[in-house]
N, C-alpha and C positions, 0 to 999 in steps of 0.2 A: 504494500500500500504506500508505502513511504517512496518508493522508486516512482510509484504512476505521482505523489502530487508533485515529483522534481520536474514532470515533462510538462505539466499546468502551463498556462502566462498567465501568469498575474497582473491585472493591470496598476498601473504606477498610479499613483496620488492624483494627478489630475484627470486621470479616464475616468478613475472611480471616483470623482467628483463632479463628472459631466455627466454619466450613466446614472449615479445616486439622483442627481437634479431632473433629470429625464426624468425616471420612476417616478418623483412627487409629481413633476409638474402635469402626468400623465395622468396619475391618481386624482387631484385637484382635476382636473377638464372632465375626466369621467363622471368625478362625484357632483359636479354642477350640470353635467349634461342630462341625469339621473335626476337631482332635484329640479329643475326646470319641466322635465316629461312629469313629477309629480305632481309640483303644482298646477302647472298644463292642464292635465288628467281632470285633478281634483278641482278645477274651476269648474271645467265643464261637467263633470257629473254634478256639482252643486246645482249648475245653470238649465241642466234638465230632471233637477229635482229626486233625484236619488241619495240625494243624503238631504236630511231636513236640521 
């Protein structure tokens, strides 16, 4: 096990600060693309009366 992680790349400080910033920024767009379709959704189910 110890021989396969020496063939690994590891990426250096800054890739793994440009890939880390990816991930959130990726996470963040998804979790407002997600809340927007909610609230989306749940206007119009208000506006045709399925929730009172």
């Amino acid at each position: 096990m110890t021989a396969e992680l020496k063939k690994v790349s590891w990426p250096n400080r800054k890739e793994l600060t440009t890939y880390t910033a990816v991930v959130i920024l990726t996470v963040v767009v998804v979790a407002f693309i997600i809340w927007v379709w909610d609230v989306g959704l749940t206007l119009i189910f208000k506006a045709l009366g399925f929730y009172r």
